[in-house]
N, C-alpha and C positions, 0 to 999 in steps of 0.2 A: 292089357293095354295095347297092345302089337296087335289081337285080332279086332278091338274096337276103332285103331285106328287105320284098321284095312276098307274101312266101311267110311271115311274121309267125312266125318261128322263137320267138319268146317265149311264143306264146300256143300249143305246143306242150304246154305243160307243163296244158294241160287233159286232155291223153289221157293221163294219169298214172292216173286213173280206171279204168283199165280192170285194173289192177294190185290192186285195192280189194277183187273177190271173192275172190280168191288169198288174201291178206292178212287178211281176215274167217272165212276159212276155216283158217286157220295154218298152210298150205302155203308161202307164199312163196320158201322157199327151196330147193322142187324145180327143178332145174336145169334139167328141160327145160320145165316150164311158164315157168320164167323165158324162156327164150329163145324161145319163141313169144309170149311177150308183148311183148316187145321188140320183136318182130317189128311185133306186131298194133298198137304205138304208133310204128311209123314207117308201116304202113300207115294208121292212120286219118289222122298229120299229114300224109301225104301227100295225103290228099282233102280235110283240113279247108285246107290250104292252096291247091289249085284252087279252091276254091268261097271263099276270102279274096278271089283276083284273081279271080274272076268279078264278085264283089260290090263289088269296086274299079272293076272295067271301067263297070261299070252305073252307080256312084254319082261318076263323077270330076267331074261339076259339083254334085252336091251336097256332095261333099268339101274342094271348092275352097272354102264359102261357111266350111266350122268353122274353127275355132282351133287345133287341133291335129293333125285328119284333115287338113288343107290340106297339110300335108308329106308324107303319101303320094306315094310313088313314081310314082302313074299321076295321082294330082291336081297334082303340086308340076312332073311333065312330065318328069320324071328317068327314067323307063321309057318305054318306046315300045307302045304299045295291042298292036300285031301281035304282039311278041316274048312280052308278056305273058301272053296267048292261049297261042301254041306252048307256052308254061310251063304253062301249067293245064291242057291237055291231058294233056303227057308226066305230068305227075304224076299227075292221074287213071287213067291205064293203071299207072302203077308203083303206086297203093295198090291198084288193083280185082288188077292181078299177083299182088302180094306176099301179098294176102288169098287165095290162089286155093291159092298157095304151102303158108300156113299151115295153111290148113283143106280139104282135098280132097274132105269132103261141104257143102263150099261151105253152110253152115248162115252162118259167119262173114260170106261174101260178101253175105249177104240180108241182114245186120244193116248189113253196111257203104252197101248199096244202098237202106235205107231211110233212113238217115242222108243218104245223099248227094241223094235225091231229095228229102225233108225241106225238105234248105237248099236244094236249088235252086227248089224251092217260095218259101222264106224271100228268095232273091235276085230271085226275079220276081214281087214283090209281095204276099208277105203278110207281110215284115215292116210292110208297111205297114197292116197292119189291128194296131187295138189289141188287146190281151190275147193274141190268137195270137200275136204276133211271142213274147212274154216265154215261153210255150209251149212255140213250138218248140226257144229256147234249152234251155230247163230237160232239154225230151225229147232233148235230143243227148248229155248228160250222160247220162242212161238208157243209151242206147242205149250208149255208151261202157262203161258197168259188163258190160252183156248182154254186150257181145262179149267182154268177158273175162274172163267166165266160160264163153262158147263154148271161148275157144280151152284155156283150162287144166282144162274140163270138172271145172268146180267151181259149184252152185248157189248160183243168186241168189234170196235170199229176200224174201218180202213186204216185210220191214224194211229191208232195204237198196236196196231198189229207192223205197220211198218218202223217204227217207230222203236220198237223195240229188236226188230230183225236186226234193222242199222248198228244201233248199240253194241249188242252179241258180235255183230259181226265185224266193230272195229275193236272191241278186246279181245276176238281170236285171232285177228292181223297182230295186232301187236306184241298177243302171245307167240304167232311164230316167230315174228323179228328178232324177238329171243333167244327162238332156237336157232336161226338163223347167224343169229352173233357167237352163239354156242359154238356151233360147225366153225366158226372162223376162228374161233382161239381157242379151240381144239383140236380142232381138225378131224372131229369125230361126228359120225354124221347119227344123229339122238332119233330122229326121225326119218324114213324114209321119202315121206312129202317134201321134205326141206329142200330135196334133190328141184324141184320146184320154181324153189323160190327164190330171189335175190334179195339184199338189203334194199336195191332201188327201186327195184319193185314195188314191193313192200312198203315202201317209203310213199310213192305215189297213192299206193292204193290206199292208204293211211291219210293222206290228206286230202282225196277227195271223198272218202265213207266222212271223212271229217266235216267234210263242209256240207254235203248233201244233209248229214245230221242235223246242222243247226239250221239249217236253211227250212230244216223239213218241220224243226219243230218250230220255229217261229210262224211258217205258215200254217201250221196245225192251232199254235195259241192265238192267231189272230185269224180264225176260220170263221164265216157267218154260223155255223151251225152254232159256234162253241159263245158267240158274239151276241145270239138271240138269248143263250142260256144262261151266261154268267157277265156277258160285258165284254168289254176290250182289257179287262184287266188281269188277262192268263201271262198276257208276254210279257207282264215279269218276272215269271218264273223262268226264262229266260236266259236272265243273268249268270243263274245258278247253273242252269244247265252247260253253257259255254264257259265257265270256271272249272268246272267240271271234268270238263272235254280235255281244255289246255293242260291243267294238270296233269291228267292222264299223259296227255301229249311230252308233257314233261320229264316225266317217269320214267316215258319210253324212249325219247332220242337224249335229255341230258343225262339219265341216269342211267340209261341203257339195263334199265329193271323192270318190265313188265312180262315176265314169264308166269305170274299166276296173279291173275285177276284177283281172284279172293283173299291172297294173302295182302294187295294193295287196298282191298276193302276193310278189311280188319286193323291194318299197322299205318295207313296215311290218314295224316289227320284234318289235312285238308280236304281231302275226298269226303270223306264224313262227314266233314261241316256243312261242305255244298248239298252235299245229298239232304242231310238233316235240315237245312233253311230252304231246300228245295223242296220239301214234304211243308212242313209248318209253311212259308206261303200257299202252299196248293190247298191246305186244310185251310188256310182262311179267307180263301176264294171260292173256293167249294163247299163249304160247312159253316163258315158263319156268313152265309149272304147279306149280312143285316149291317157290315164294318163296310163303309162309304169311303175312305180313306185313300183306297186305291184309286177312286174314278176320279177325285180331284188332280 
């Protein structure tokens, strides 16, 4: 269990993104884009989890000092350094593989290779420069959309490429605010970037990625492009999206708990719901063209 869960099977469910242009596009349920997607999200988990245990390997005395990294499997001593290695390896040949598998003009494979090289950038010291680390999070999320639209050769447009940038990049503000608040009532510094960054800062930069978000996707769902194609009937989706936001918003200044995105994906139940009725209106706007209900 300690070595499978060096390889953070949870945080898995970020390469779900790559499912996003399919879906935006109203294909989703072409059977063979589907299963080269499938494909293309065990190949990226596959790298996104070498480059987990590389960045474990590098941080196990920084890890040892948190509160809750301390139980990591290479900080807590429950994995062995060596075996871990071997593990980050085999998986990096089985995503650069399986990419190789999926896409034969190896288009997919550049996108995988920029990602990987990205974060190993990100593992060997530039998470430790302020504002690039939050960066390059946000751009891995990019890059994640690209590929899957490579593999299901379906186009990614302006608006969903920024669109998504935004997103990434205001839960890894918010992720530092955390650590942020960390350094202040410990007075131990978990990250070197932290040195960086302020609560007010922070604070700012949080509510304006906040509002450029909503702003951006309201003029995204009320676009001529999207107007000729489906109606004026996207920005209600909307709603969902800005419930969304707040909550998160919520998370992070009342509850002063937003240090891992995914674990608020999985344990908030309000984020779920928005997300979940943000999906079902967007499939009944884009997949059943034929329910009128909206344009009244």
């Amino acid at each position: 269990m300690a070595y499978l869960k060096l390889l953070r099977p949870k945080d898995w469910a970020k390469n779900l993104f790559l499912f996003i242009p399919t879906f935006f596009a109203g294909e989703i349920f072409n059977a063979s884009d589907l299963w080269l997607l499938i494909g293309g999200f065990f190949s990226f988990s596959f790298l996104a989890s070498s480059i987990y245990i590389l960045n474990d390997y590098r941080d196990i005395e920084d890890d040892r000092k948190h509160p809750e990294k301390k139980h990591r499997p290479l900080a807590s001593g429950a994995a062995k350094p060596g075996v871990a290695l071997v593990i980050c390896i085999i998986l990096l040949l089985a995503g650069v593989g399986l990419g190789v598998l999926l896409d034969p003009s190896l288009k997919y494979l550049f996108i995988l290779s920029i990602y990987y090289l990205l974060n190993l950038g990100y593992s060997f010291g530039l998470k430790n420069v302020s504002i690039v680390d939050i960066l390059i999070v946000a751009a891995g999320f990019v890059l994640r959309v690209k590929g899957g639209g490579v593999l299901a050769e379906v186009q990614t447009t302006g608006w969903l490429i920024i669109m998504t940038f935004l997103l990434a990049l205001f839960m890894a503000i918010a992720k530092r605010r955390d650590d942020v608040l960390l350094k202040v009532n410990t007075g131990m510094d978990m990250r070197k970037a932290v040195k960086g960054y302020t609560l007010d800062f922070l604070n700012v930069m949080l509510g304006l990625v906040c509002a450029i978000i909503i702003v951006s996707y309201i003029n995204y769902s009320v676009s001529s492009q999207l107007h000729l194609k489906y109606g004026h009937r996207l920005y209600y989706t909307s709603l969902f999206v800005i419930a969304g936001i707040m909550r998160y918003l919520q998370i992070t200044f009342v509850f002063n708990n937003s240090g891992s995105p995914t674990k608020i994906l999985y344990k908030d139940r309000f984020i779920q719901a928005t997300i979940v009725l943000w999906i079902i209106s967007f499939y009944v706007i884009l997949y059943l063209k034929d329910i009128t209900v909206f344009d009244r």
